[in-house]
GUVO-121809 format. One line per 5 residues: number of its first residue (from 1); their letters; for each residue x, y, z of C-alpha. Coordinates in steps of 0.25 Angstrom, whole numbers, plus 5000, padded with zeros to 4 digits. Layout:
<tormars>
NUM> a> X/Y/Z  ...
</tormars>
This chain:
<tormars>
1> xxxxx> 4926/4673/5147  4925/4659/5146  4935/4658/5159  4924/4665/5166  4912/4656/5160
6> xxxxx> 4919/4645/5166  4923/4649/5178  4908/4652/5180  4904/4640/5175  4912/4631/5186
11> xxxxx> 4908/4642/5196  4893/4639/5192  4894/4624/5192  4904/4623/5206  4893/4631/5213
16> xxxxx> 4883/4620/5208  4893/4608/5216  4898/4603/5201  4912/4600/5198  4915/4609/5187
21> xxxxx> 4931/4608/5186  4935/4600/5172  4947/4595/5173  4956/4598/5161  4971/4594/5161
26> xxxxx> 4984/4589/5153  4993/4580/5158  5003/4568/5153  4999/4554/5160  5007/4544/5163
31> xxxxx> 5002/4531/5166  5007/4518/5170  4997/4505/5170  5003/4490/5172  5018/4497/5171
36> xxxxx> 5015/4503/5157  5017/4518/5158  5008/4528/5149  5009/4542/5144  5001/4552/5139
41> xxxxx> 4995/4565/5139  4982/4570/5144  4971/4582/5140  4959/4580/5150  4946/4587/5148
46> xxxxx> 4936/4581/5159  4928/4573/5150  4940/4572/5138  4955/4570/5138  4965/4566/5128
51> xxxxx> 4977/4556/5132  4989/4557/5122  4996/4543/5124  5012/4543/5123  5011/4530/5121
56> xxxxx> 5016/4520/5108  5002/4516/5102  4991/4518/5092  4982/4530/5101  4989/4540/5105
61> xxxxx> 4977/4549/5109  4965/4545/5118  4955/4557/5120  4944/4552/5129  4930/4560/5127
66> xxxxx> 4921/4557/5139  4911/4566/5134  4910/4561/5121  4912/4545/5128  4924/4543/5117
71> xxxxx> 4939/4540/5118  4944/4544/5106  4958/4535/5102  4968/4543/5093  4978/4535/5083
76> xxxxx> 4985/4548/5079  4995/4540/5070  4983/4536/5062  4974/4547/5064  4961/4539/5069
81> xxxxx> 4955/4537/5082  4946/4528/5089  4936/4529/5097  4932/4522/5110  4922/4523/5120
86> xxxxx> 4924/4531/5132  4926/4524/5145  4927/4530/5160  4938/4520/5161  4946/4531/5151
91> xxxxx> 4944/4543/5162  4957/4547/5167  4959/4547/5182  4961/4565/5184  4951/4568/5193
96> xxxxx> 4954/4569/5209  4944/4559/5212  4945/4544/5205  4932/4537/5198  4926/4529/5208
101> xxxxx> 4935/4534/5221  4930/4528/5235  4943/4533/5242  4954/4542/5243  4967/4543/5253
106> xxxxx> 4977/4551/5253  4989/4547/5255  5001/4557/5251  5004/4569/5243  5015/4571/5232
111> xxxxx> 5017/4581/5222  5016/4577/5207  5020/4584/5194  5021/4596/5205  5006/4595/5210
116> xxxxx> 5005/4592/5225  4996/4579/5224  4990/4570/5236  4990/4556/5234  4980/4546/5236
121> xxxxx> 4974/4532/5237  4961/4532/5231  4951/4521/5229  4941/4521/5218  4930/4510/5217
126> xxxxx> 4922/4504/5204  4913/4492/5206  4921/4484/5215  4935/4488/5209  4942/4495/5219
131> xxxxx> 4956/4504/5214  4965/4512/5222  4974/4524/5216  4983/4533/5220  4981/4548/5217
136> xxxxx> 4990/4559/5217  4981/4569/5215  4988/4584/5213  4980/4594/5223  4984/4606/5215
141> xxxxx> 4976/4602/5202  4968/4591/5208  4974/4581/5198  4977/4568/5200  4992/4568/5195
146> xxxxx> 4994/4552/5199  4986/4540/5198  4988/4527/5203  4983/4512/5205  4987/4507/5219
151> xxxxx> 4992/4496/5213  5001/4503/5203  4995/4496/5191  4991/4512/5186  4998/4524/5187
156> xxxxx> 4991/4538/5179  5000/4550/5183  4998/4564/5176  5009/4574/5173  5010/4589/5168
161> xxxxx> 4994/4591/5172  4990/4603/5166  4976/4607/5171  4971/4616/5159  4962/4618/5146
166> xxxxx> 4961/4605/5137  4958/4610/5122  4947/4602/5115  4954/4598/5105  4962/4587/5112
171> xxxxx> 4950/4581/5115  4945/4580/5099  4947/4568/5088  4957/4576/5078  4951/4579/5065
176> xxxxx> 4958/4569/5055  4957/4558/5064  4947/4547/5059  4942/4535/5067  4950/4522/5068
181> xxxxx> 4937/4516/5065  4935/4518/5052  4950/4515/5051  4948/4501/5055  4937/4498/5047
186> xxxxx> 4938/4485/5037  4934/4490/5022  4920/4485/5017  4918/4475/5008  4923/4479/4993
191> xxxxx> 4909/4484/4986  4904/4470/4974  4907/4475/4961  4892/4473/4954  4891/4467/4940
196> x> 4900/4458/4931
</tormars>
């Protein structure tokens, strides 16, 4: 029933000339930045994803609420978390079409982690900062399974994309985490004794 409730509701809004596809996936990212390589795993829901870091240090969870305009920092190890603004510097790069894109060339086609994919040089444009990327963007899933700074400085590549259902839960503080904050906190001043 609730296949068919929302089958009709992307039919309803499609017809209205909305873009109704949400984009939900896991995948592990790889990134390289100034020669240092990164890894983690992703679960992305539109407005909320998760990134589980594999690397050595204190956060070893992000989960970024857009909706709630939070990034939630997880010390698993201690249980406590922090919590940060959100910034649209925090999106991840997954849709087809790049924030701030002015032009787009193809320029080859590969296939990656068995996807067919064509890659292009794209330009994107914020204020007077000009960038150019490379994209290898899988026509299969319409996923961008490769990203690239022109220069090289920054690499994001995806493997193991699974398009599918991302439970809620993923996306939720655990329970008998408590906030760094009140972790940090410097005790009061000792309470006078009266009398004497």
């Amino acid at each position: 029933m609730l296949r068919i409730v929302t089958a009709l509701i992307i039919a309803y809004v499609s017809g209205l000339g909305v873009s109704a596809w949400a984009l939900e996936f896991t995948a592990d990212r790889i990134t390289k930045i100034d020669g240092r390589t990164g890894k983690a795993n992703i679960y992305y829901r539109d407005n909320m994803w998760r990134i589980e870091h594999h690397t050595m240090g204190p956060v070893n969870v992000s989960i970024v609420r857009k909706d709630k305009q939070v990034v939630w920092m997880l010390v698993s190890r201690m249980k406590r978390f922090k919590t940060l603004p959100y910034s649209a510097e925090q999106d991840l790069m997954v849709t087809e079409k790049l924030d701030g894109e002015v032009s787009r060339e193809e320029i080859g086609q590969e296939t990656r982690e068995g996807h067919p994919t064509i890659l292009y040089e794209v330009v994107t444009k914020h204020g007077e900062r000009t960038e150019v990327y490379y994209q290898w963007l899988a026509t299969d899933i319409h996923f961008p399974m490769k990203l690239a700074k022109k220069d090289g400085s920054w690499i994001v590549e995806y493997q193991h994309v699974k398009l599918r259902s991302v439970t809620d839960y993923l996306f939720q503080l655990p329970l008998n985490f408590q906030p760094l904050e009140e972790f940090n906190k410097e005790p009061g001043p000792e309470p006078k004794e009266q009398g004497m």
